[in-house]
C-alpha positions as CSV (number, residue, x, y, z in Angstrom):
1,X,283.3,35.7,147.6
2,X,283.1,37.0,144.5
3,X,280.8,36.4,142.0
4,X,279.9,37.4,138.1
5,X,276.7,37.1,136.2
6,X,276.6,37.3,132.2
7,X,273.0,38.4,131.1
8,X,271.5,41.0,133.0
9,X,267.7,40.1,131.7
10,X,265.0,38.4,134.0
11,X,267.0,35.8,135.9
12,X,270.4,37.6,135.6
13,X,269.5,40.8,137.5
14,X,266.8,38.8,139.9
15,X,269.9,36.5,141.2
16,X,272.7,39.2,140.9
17,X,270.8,41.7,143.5
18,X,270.0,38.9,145.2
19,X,273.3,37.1,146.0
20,X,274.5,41.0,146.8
21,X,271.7,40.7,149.3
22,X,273.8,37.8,150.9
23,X,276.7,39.8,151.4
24,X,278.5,38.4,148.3
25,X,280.4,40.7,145.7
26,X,277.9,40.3,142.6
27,X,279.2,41.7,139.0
28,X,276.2,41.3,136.4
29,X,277.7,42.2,133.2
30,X,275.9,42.5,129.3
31,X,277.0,43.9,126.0
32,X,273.9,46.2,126.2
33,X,275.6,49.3,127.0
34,X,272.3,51.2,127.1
35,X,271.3,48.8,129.8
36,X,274.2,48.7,131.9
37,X,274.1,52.9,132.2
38,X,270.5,52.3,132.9
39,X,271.0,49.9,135.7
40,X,273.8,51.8,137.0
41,X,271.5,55.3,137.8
42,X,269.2,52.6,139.4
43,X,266.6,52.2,136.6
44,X,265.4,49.0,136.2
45,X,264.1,47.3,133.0
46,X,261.6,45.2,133.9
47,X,258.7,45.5,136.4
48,X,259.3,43.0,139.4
49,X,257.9,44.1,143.0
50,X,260.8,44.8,145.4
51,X,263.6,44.7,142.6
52,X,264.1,48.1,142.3
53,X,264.7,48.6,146.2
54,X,267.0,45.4,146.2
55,X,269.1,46.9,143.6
56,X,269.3,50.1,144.6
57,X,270.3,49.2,148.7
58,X,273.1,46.8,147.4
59,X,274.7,49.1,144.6
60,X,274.4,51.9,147.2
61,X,276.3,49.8,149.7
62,X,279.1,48.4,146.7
63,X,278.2,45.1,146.4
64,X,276.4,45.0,143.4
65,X,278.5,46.3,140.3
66,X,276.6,46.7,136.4
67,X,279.4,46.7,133.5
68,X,279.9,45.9,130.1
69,X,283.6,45.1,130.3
70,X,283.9,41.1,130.8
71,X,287.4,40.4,131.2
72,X,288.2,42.6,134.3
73,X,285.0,40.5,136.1
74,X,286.2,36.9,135.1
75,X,289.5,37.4,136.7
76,X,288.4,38.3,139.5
77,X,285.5,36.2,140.4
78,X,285.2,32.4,141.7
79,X,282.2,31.7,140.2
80,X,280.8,32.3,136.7
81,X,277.0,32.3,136.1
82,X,275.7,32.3,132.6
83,X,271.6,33.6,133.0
84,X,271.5,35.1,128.8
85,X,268.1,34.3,127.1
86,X,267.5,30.8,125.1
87,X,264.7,31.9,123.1
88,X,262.5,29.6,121.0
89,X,264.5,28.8,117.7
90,X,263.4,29.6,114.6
91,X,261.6,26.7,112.6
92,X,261.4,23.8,115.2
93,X,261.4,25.9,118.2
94,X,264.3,24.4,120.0
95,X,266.3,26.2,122.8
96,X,268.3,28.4,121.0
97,X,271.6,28.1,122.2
98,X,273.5,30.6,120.8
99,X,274.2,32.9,123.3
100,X,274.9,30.6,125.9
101,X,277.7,29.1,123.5
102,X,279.3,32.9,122.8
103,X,279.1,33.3,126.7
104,X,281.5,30.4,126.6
105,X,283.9,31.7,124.2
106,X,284.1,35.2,125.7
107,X,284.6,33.9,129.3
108,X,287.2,31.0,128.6
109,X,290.5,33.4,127.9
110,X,289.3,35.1,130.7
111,X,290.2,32.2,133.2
112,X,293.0,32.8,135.8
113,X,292.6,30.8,138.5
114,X,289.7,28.1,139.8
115,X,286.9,29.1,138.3
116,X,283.2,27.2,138.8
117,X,281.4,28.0,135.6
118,X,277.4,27.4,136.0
119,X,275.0,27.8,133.7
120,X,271.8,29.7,135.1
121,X,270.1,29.8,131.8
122,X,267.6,26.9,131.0
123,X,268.9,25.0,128.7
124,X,268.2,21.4,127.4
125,X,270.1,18.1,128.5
126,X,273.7,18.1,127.3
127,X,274.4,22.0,127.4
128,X,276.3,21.9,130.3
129,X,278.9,19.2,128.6
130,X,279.0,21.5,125.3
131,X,279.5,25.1,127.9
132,X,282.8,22.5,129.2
133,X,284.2,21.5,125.4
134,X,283.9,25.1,124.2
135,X,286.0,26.8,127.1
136,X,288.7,24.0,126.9
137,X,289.0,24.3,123.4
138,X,289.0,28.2,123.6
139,X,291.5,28.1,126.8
140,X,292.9,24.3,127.1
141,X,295.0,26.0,130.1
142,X,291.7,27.1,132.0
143,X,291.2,25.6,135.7
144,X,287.6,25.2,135.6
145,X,284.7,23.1,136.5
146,X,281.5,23.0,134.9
147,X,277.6,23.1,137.2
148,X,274.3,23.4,136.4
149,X,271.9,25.6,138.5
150,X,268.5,26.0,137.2
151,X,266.7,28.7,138.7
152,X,263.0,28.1,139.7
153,X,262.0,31.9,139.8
154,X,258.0,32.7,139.4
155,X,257.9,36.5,137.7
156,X,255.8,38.7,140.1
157,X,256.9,36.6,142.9
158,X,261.0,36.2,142.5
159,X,262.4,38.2,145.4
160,X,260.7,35.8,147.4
161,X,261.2,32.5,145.5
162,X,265.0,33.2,145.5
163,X,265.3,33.9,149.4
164,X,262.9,31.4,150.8
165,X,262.9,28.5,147.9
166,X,261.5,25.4,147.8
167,X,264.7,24.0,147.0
168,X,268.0,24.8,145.4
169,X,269.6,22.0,142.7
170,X,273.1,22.0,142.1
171,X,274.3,19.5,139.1
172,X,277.9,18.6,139.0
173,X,280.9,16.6,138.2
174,X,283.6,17.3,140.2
175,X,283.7,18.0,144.3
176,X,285.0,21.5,144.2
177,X,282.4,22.6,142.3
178,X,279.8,21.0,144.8
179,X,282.1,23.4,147.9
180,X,281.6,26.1,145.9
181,X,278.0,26.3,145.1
182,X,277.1,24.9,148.6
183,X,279.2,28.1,150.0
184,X,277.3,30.3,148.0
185,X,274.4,29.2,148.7
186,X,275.0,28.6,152.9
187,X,272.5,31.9,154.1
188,X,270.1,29.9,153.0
189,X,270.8,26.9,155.4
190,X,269.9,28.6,158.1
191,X,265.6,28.1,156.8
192,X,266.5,24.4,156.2
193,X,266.1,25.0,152.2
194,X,266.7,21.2,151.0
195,X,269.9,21.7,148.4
196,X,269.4,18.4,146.3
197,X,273.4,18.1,144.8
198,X,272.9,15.7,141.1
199,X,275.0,15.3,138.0
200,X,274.5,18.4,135.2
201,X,272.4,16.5,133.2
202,X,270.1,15.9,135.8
203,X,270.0,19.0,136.6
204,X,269.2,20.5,133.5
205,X,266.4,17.9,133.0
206,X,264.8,18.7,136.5
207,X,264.0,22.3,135.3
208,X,262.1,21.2,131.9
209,X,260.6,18.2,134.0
210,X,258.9,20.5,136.2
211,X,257.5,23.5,133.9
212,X,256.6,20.5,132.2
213,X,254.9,19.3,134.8
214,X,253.0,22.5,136.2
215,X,251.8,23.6,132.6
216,X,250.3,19.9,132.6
217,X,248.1,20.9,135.7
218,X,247.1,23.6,134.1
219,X,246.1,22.8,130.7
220,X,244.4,20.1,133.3
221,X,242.0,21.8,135.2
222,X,241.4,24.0,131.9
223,X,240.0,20.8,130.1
224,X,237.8,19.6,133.1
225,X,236.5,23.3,133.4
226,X,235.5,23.3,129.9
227,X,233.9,19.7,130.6
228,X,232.3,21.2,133.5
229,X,230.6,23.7,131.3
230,X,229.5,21.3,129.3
231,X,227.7,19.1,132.1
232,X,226.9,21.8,134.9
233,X,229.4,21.1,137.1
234,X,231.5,23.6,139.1
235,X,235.1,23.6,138.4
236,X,236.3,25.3,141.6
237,X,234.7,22.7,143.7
238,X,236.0,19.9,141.2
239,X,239.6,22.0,142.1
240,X,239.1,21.5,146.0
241,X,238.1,18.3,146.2
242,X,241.4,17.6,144.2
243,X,243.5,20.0,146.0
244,X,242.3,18.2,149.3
245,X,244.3,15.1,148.1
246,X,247.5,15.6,149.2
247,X,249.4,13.6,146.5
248,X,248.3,16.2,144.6
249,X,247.6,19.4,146.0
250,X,245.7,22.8,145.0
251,X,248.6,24.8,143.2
252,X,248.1,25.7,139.7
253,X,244.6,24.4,140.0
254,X,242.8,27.8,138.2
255,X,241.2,27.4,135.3
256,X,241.9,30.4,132.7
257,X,242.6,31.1,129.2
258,X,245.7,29.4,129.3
259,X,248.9,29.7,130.2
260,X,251.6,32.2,128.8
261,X,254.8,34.0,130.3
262,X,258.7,33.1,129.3
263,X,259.0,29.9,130.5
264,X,256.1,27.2,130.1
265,X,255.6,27.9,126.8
266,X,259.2,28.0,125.7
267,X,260.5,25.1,127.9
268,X,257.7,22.7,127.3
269,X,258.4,22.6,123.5
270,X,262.2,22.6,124.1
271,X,261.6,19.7,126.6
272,X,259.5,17.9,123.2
273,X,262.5,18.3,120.8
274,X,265.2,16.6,122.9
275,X,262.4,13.7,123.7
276,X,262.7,13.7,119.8
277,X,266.1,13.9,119.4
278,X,266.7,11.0,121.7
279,X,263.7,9.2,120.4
280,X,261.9,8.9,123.9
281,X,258.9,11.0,122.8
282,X,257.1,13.2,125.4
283,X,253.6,12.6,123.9
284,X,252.0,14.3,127.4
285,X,253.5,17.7,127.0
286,X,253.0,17.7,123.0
287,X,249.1,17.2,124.1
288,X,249.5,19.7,126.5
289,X,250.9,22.2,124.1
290,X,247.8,21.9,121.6
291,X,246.1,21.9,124.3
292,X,247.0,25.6,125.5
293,X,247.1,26.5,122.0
294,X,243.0,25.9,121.9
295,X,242.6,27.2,124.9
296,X,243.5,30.7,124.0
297,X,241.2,30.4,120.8
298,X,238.0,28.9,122.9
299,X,238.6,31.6,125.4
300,X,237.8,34.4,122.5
301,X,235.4,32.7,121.1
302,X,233.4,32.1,124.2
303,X,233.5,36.2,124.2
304,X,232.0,36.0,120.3
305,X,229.0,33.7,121.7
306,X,228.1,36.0,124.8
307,X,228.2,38.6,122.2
308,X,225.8,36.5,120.2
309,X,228.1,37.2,117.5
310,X,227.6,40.9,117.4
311,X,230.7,42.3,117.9
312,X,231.1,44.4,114.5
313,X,230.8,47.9,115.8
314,X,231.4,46.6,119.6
315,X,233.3,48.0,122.2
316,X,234.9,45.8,124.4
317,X,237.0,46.6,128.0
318,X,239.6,44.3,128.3
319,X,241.0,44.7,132.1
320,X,244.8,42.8,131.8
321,X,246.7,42.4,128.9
322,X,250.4,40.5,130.4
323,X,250.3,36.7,130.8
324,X,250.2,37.0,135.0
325,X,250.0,40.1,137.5
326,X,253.1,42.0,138.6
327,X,255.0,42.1,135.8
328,X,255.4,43.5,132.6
329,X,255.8,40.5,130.6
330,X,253.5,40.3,127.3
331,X,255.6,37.0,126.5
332,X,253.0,34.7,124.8
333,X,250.6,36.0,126.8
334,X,246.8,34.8,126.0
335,X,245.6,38.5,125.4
336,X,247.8,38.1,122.2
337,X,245.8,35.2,120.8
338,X,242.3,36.5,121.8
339,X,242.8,40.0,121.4
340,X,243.2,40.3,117.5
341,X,240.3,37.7,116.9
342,X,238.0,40.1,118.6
343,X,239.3,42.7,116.4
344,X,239.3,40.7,113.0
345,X,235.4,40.3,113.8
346,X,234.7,44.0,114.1
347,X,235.3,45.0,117.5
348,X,236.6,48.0,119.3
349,X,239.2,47.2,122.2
350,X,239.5,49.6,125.1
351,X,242.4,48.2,127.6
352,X,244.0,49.0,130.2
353,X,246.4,46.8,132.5
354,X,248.7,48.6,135.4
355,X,252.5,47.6,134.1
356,X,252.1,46.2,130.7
357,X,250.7,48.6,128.5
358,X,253.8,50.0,126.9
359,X,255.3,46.1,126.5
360,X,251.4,45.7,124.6
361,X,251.7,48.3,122.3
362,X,254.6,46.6,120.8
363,X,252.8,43.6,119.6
364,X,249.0,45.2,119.4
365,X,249.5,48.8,118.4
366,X,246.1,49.2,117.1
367,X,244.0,49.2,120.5
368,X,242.8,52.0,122.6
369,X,245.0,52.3,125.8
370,X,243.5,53.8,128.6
371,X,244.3,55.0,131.8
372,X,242.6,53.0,134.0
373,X,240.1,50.6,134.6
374,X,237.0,53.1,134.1
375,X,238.4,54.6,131.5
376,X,238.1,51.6,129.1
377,X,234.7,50.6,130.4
378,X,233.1,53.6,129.6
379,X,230.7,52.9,126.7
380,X,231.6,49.6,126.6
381,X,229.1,46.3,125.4
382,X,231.5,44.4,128.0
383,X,233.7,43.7,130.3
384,X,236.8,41.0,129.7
385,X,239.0,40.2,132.7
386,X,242.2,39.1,131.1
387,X,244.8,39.1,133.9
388,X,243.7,38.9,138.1
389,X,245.4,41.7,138.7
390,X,244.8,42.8,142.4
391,X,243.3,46.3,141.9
392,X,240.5,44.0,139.6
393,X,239.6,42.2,142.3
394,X,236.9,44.8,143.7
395,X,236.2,47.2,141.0
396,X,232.9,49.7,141.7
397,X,230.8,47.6,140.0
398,X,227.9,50.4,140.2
399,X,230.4,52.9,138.4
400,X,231.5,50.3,135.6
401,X,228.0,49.7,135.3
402,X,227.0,53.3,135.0
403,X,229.0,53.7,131.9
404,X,228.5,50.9,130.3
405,X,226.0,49.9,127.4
406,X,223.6,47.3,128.3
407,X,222.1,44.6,126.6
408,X,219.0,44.3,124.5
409,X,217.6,42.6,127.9
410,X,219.0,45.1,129.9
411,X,221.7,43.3,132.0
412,X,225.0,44.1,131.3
413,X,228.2,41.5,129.6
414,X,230.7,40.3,132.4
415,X,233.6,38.0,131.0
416,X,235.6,37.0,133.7
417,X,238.4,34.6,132.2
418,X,240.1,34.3,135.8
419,X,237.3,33.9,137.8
420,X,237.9,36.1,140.5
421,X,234.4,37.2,140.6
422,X,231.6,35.3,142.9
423,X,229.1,34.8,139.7
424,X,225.8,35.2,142.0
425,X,227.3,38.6,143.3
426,X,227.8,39.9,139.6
427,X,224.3,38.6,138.6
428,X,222.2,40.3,141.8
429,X,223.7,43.7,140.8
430,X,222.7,43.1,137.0
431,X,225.5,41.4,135.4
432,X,225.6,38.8,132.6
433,X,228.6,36.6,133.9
434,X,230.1,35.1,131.9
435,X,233.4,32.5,133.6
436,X,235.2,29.9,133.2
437,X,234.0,26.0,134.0
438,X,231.5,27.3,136.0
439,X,228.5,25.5,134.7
């Protein structure tokens, strides 16, 4: 089988070095001819544990081919995957659809023989049918059907979301469409992966439905963490006993400063607009939204009230700076929001985060990068965990404290947004502690 991927970004590259991983003949092609040389000396643009070993093992051993030139691909291949961004639109934030469309245009001449064309991209109800009237209008001779097959990848995690998912869905309209994905996707029936086989429409709604969903839980707990705080409760024991309850479970049960990253964000606003457009309104995830908006402000100005409001002249070590740990992705992330409040109140921001410092620079160029974690605590009035990455997790909490400035009382400012700190252990070694719903 051979297969080609337009859009070698996030999901593109994930899924092409993937599929070459099942022993299928994977063409990821994109206009950026920068990119494609890039890809084909085996660098890779984004930061994703594993990817660069994945890519390198199955270009080394020809199955997995980086060009810019389209037509040669589409003849050849049986199915036709469209994975190019659908950024936020301008003005009412809508999927912008754009490149998907031009995808559609440039493949359809290209169209031999039996082609399955599936769109990869997240895009909103009724995208799938528009893909469809584009390539017969472009090619009205093409032998083609049209799929939908949302992918479900978690950044940091994808390698291992694509090979062992919870489940694969496959929307279609037409039976050899169906043969075709299910043969593509048949290594996987050897771990029982449930394939759940729906119309396109369907299909495309399940993907917004669950970001949807998942952003809910998290703006959820967020809420009853900041209601904890408020009554003395503890929000990681409120979590449990929730989690315990199998109808719902303990995922995305951690309170933070909100969620961020390419997807939630994005999708749940998308998902708002065709409520609107259909005039079924989606008044949950528009709360939600607001929700996670606040979210980022309280988080900075909890910071300004354990600073009792002194931050002009302040220096403050911020330990993360992308939306999640392993990867590089500053997308909406909630160091974006917080970050330059701190600053418009007079304070100095040393930072350092492991991969996405030079992805940072580009949308906060004024901050002091450092080179690790020490490094930006030295002479700092406090500490701000941002991001749980691992290497945070058990910092020398003697040697940050060593270089830090204490407090008129003599303890020293801990802000640990991700709580990934026990808050009695920080206090017995001298540590205001400062978390999140935790009384």
């Amino acid at each position: 089988m051979r297969i080609t991927i337009i859009g070698s970004g996030y999901v593109g590259l994930v899924s092409g070095a993937c599929f070459s991983e099942f022993g299928i003949d994977v063409t990821c092609v994109d206009n950026d001819a920068d990119k494609v040389a890039r890809l084909q000396r085996g660098e890779i643009p984004i930061f994703e544990p594993g990817l660069d070993l994945l890519v390198e093992r199955n270009s080394a051993a020809g199955r997995l081919h980086f060009t810019t030139s389209l037509p040669e691909a589409v003849r050849q291949s049986e199915l036709i995957f469209i994975a190019v961004g659908t950024p936020e639109r301008r003005g009412d934030g809508a999927a912008d659809l754009q490149y998907v469309y031009e995808a559609a245009r440039q493949v359809a001449p290209h169209i031999k023989n039996f082609t399955t064309v599936v769109t990869k991209s997240t895009v909103p109800v009724g995208t799938g049918a528009q893909v469809a009237a584009i390539i017969r209008e472009t090619n009205p001779e093409a032998d083609f059907a049209m799929a939908s097959n949302p992918e479900f990848l978690r950044e940091g995690s994808a390698i291992e979301d694509f090979m062992r998912p919870d489940r694969v869905v496959i929307g279609v309209e037409e039976s050899r469409a169906e043969t075709a994905l299910r043969s593509l996707y048949r290594p996987l029936y050897l771990i029982e992966t449930p394939i759940l086989v729906t119309n396109i429409v369907t299909a495309e709604l399940t993907k917004y439905a669950a970001n949807a969903f998942l952003a809910t839980k998290i703006m959820f707990i967020n809420q009853i963490a900041n209601l904890c705080e408020a009554v003395g409760a503890d929000v990681h024991a409120v979590a449990k006993g929730m989690g315990l309850d199998r109808r719902i479970g303990n995922k995305f049960l951690h309170p933070g400063p909100g969620y961020g990253g390419s997807c939630f964000p994005k999708d749940t606003i998308a998902l708002t607009r065709t409520a609107a457009l259909h005039n079924e309104p989606v008044t949950i995830v528009e709360s939600v939204i607001a929700a996670n908006d606040l979210q980022k402000q309280r988080m900075a100005h909890k910071i300004i009230r354990a600073m009792n409001g002194e931050l002009h002249k302040s220096t403050l070590a911020v330990l993360g700076l992308t939306f999640k740990p392993n990867t590089d992705d500053m997308r909406e992330a909630p160091a974006l929001t917080i970050l330059p409040i701190l600053q418009e109140q007079g304070a100095t921001l040393q930072v350092f985060d492991p991969e996405g410092m030079a992805a940072a620079r580009r949308h906060l160029p004024d901050l002091h990068y450092c080179h690790n974690a020490y490094e930006a605590c030295q002479n700092a009035d406090a500490v701000i965990i941002l991001t749980e990455w691992n290497q945070f997790r058990n910092l020398d909490l003697a040697r940050i404290q060593a270089s830090m400035r204490p407090r008129p009382d003599g303890r020293y400012l801990f802000c640990d947004l991700r709580n990934i700190y026990v808050p009695e252990t920080l206090r017995q070694a001298g540590f205001l502690y400062v978390g999140v719903g935790r009384g």
